[in-house]
C-alpha positions in Angstrom: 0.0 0.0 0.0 1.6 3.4 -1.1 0.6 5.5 2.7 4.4 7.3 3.7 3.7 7.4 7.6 6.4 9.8 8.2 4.9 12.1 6.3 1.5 11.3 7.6 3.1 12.4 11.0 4.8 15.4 9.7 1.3 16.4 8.4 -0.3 15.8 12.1 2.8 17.8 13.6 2.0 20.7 11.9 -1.9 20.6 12.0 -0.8 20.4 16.3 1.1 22.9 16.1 -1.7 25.4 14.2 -4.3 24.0 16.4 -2.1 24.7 19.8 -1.0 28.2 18.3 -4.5 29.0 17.7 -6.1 28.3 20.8 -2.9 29.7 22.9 -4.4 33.1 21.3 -8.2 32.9 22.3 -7.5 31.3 25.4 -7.1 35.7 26.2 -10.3 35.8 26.1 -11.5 33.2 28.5 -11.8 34.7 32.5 -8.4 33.9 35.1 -9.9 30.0 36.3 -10.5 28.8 32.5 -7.3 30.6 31.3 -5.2 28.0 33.5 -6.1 25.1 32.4 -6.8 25.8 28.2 -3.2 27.2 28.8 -2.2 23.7 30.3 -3.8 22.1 27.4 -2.2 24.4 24.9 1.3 23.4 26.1 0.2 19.6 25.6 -0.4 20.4 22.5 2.6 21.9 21.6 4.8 19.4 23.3 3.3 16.8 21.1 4.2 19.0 17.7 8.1 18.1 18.3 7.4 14.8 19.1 5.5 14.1 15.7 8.0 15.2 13.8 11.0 13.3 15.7 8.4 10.2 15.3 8.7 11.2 11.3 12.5 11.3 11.8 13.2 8.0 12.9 15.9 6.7 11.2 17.3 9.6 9.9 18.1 11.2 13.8 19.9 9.1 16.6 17.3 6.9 18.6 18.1 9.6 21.3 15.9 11.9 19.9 14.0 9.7 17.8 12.6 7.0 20.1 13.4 8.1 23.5 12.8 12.0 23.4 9.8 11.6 21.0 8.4 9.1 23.1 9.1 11.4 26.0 7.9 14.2 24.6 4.4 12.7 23.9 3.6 11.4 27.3 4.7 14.6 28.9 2.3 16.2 26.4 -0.3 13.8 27.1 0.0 14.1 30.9 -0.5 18.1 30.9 -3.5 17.3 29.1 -4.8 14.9 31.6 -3.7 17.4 34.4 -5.5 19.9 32.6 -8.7 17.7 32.7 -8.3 16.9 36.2 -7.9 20.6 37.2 -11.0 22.0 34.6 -13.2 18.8 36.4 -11.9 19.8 40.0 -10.8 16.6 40.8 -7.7 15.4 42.5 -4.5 16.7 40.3 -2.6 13.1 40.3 0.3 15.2 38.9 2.6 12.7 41.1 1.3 9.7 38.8 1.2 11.2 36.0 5.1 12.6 36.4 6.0 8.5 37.4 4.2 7.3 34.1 6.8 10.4 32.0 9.5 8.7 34.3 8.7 5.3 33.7 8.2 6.3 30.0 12.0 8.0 29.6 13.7 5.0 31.4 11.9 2.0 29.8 12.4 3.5 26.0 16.3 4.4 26.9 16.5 0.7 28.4 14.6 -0.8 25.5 16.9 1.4 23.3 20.2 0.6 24.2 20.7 -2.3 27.1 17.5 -4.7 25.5 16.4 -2.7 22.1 13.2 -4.4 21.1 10.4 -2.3 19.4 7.7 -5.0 20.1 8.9 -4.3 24.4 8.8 -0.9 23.3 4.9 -0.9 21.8 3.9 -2.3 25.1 5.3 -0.3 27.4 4.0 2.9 25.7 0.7 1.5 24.7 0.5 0.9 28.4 1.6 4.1 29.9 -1.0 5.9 27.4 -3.8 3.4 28.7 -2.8 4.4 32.0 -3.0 8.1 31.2 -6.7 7.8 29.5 -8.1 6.1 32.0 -7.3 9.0 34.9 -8.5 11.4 32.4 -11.4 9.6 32.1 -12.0 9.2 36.1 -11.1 12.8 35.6 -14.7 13.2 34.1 -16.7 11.6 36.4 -18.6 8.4 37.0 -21.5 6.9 35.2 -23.4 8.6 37.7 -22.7 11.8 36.8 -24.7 14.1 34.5 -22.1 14.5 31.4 -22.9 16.5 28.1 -22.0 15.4 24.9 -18.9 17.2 24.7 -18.0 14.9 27.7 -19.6 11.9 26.0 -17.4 12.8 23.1 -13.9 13.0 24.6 -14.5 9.9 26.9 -15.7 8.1 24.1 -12.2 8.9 21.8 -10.4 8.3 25.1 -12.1 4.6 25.2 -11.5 4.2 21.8 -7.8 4.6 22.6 -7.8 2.3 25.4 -9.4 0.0 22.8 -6.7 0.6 20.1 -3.9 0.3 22.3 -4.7 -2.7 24.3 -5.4 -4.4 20.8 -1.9 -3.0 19.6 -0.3 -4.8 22.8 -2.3 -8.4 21.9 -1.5 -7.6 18.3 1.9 -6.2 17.9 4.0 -9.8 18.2 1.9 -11.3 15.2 1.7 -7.5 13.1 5.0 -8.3 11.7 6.2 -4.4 11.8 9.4 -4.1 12.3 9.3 -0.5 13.5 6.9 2.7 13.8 7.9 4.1 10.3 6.7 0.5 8.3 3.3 0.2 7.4 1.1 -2.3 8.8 -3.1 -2.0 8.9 -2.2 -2.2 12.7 -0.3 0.8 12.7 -2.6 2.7 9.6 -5.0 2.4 12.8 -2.8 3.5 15.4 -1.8 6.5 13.5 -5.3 7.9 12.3 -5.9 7.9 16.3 -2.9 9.3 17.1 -3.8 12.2 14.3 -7.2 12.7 15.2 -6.1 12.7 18.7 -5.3 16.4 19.4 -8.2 17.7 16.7 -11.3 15.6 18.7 -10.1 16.2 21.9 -9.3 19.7 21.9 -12.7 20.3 20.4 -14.3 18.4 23.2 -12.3 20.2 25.8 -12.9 23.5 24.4 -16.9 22.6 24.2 -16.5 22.0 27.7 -15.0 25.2 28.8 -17.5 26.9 26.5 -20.5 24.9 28.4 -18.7 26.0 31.8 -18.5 29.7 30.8 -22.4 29.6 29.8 -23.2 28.3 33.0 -20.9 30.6 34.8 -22.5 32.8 32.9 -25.8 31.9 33.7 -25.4 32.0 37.3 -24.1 35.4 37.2 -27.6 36.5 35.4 -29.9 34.7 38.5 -27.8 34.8 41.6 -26.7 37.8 43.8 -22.6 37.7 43.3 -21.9 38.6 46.9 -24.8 36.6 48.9 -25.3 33.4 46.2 -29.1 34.4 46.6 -31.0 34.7 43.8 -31.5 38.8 42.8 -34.6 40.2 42.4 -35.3 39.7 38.2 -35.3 35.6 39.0 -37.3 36.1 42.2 -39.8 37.7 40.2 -39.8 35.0 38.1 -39.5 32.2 40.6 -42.5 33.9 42.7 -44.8 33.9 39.6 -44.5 30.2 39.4 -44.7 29.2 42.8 -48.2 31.4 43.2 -49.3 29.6 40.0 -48.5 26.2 41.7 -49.9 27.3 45.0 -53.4 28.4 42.7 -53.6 25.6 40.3 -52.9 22.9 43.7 -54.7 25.0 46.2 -51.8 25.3 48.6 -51.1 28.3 50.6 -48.0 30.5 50.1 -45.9 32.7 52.2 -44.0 35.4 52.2 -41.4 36.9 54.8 -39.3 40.6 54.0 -36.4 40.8 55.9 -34.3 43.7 56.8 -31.0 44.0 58.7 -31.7 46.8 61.3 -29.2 49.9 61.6 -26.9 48.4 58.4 -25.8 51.5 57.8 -24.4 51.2 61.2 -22.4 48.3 60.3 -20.8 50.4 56.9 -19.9 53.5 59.1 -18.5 51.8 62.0 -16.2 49.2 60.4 -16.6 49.7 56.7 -18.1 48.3 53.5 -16.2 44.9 53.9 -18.0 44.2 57.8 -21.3 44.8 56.0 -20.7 42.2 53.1 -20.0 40.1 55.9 -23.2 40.7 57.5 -25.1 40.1 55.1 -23.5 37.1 53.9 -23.7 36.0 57.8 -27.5 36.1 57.7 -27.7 33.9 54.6 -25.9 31.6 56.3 -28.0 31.7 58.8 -31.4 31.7 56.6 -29.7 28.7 54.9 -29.7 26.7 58.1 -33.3 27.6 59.0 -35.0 27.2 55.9 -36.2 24.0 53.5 -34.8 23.0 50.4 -38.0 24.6 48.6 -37.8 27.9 49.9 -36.7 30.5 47.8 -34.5 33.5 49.2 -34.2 36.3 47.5 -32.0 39.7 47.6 -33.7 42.6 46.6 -31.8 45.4 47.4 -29.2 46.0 50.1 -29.7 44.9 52.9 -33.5 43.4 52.3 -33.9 39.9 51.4 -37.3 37.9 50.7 -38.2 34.1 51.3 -41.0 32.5 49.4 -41.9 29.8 51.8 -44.7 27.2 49.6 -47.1 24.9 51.3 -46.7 27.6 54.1 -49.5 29.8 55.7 -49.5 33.0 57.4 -49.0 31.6 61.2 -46.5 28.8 60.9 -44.5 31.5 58.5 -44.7 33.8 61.6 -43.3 31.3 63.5 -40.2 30.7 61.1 -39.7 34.1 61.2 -39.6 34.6 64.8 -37.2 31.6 65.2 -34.8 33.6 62.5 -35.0 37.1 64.4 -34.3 35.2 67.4 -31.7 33.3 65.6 -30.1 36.6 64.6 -30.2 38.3 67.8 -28.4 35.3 69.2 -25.4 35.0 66.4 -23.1 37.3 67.9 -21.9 38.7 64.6 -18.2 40.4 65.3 -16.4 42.1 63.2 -12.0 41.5 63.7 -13.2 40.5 67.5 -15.5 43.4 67.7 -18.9 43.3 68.5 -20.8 44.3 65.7 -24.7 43.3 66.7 -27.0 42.1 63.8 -30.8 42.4 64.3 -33.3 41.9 61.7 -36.9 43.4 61.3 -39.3 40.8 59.4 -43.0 41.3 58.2 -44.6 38.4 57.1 -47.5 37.7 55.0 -49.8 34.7 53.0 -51.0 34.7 49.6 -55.0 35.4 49.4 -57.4 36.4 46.5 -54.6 38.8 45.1 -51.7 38.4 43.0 -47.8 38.3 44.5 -47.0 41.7 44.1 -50.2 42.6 46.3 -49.0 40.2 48.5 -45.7 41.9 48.3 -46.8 46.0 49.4 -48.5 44.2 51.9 -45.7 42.2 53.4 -43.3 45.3 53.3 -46.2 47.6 55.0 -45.7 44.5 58.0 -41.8 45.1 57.4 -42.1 48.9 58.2 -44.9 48.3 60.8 -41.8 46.7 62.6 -39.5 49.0 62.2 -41.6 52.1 63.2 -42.3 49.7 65.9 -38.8 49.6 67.2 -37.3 47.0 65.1 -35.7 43.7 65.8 -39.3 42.2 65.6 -41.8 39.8 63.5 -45.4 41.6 62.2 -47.7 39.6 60.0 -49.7 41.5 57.5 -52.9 40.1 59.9 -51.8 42.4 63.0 -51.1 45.4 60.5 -54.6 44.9 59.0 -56.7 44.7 62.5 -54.4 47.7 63.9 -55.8 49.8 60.9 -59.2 48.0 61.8 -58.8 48.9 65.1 -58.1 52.1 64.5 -60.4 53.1 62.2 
């Protein structure tokens, strides 16, 4: 068959080296956390560029730089990519492994080089190492299960496939009759359309996957308060327009409590911006403890915050409420060893005939019901309404 493999790997060199200079330059425009690890992918990529073209060499270069160097060079590529993998999936680095399997790589080639050369000793060892490596990146990814997208599917599929290919080369290798990398075999037609395909499918995957993590990044950013983690006020809005239709189509009741940290201004001018952010991040702590998985919390401005509390009326919702201003009180928020106390004024209310953002004015007239009434205290839209009654 008329296939020149060292050209074949000159070919994938160069197509490498493009693809690693090319992504090296948007990598710029990914943020600081995705930057580090395309970055470690990039110099994968461009560690296995050399190590193509001393691959294309052989026999026209010392087996130095041929065999032990190229050979070298690819798992060391190989591993940064696997690191990289690791690091983007935040799982454990396993640089310590992965170094071992480059060290095992550079002594068993020289020894299989010089002391015993065989190229068939040689084909296992390496097709070994690189099963090795593929299987940690594909622990890396997570286990079956995990939720993966298809640009996860993807790259643990075409690192399967090269488990696959290089387990068969080890079985295979003895009877393939090649009597080194350069001489054609179907064997190694197979091995090399992986190994060129290799840094094009799995780039592509990876990069899908950093794209996938800066949309949800993204998309977090859009629903969730940065400094609290709360949802802001646009998705509460949202969020509270589907829980009333749930509570109405279901007939269950709904409530809602409107918090407010009393004297936060206090906080800010006594020990600065910074001991406020820590207040209020403090109290969503807090609310975090007290509160069920359903409930939705909300920040809507500075220092007010809203919980959507379903299957909840008006009188256990007081209750809750009380139990977090008491909860509050008690916390003894300091500031660098300073007292610093946070107190919270709450009005509470329960969805009725009206729509939420009726129940809303009337919750916040119970929020300011309890601060004119000297804060640090629960009101329920009930006591505001017989007071006016009462009144009246």
């Amino acid at each position: 068959m008329n296939f020149d493999i060292a050209t074949a790997m000159q070919l994938a060199a160069t197509m490498t080296l493009v693809i690693g200079a090319g992504l090296a330059f948007a990598a710029t425009g990914y943020p600081p956390d995705l930057q580090r690890t395309i970055n470690l992918w990039v110099r994968g990529l461009l560690l296995q560029t050399p190590a193509y073209y001393l691959f294309a060499l052989r026999g026209r270069v010392p087996d130095l730089f041929s065999i032990v160097c190229a050979n070298v060079l690819l798992m060391s590529a190989l591993a940064l990519q696997m690191h990289a993998l690791r690091e983007f999936k935040r799982r454990p680095s396993r640089s310590r492994v992965l170094a071992g399997l480059v060290a095992l790589t550079f002594a068993g080639t020289a020894l299989l080089t010089w002391a015993w050369p065989s190229f068939d000793a040689r084909v296992v060892l390496v097709s070994s190492i690189i099963i090795a490596m593929a299987s940690l990146g594909i622990a890396a990814v997570g286990g079956v299960r995990d939720v993966h997208s298809r640009s996860e599917h993807l790259l643990v599929l075409f690192l399967g496939a090269g488990i696959v290919i290089m387990a068969a080369r080890i079985v295979m290798q003895p009877a393939a009759g090649a009597p080194n990398l350069v001489s054609y075999t179907p064997l190694q037609g197979i091995v090399l359309t992986y190994a060129s395909l290799l840094p094009v499918i799995t780039t592509v995957a990876f990069m899908l996957m950093c794209g996938e993590r800066l949309n949800r990044d993204l998309a977090r950013l859009a629903t969730l308060d940065p400094l609290t983690g709360v949802y802001n006020r646009r998705t509460m809005d949202d969020l509270a327009a589907r829980a009333v239709a749930d509570a109405r189509r279901h007939g269950r009741p709904l409530a809602l409590l409107a918090l407010d940290i009393d004297h936060f201004k206090g906080i800010n001018d006594a020990f600065g911006h910074d001991a406020g952010d820590r207040a209020l991040c403090a109290l969503v702590a807090l609310l975090r403890r007290e509160l069920r998985a359903a409930d939705i919390v909300a920040r809507i401005g500075g220092e007010e915050f809203v919980v959507i509390l379903p299957d909840t009326g008006e009188s256990d919702a007081g209750v809750l409420a009380e139990r977090i201003r008491a909860r509050v009180s008690d916390s003894g928020f300091t500031v660098d060893g300073w007292p610093a106390p946070l107190k919270v004024s709450i009005g509470v209310g329960a969805l009725d005939a009206g729509d939420f953002d009726g129940l809303r004015r009337a919750t916040d007239r119970a929020l300011y019901a309890a601060k004119r009434g000297g804060r640090n205290r629960v009101v329920t839209v009930s006591q505001v309404e017989a007071d006016a009654v009462a009144e009246a």
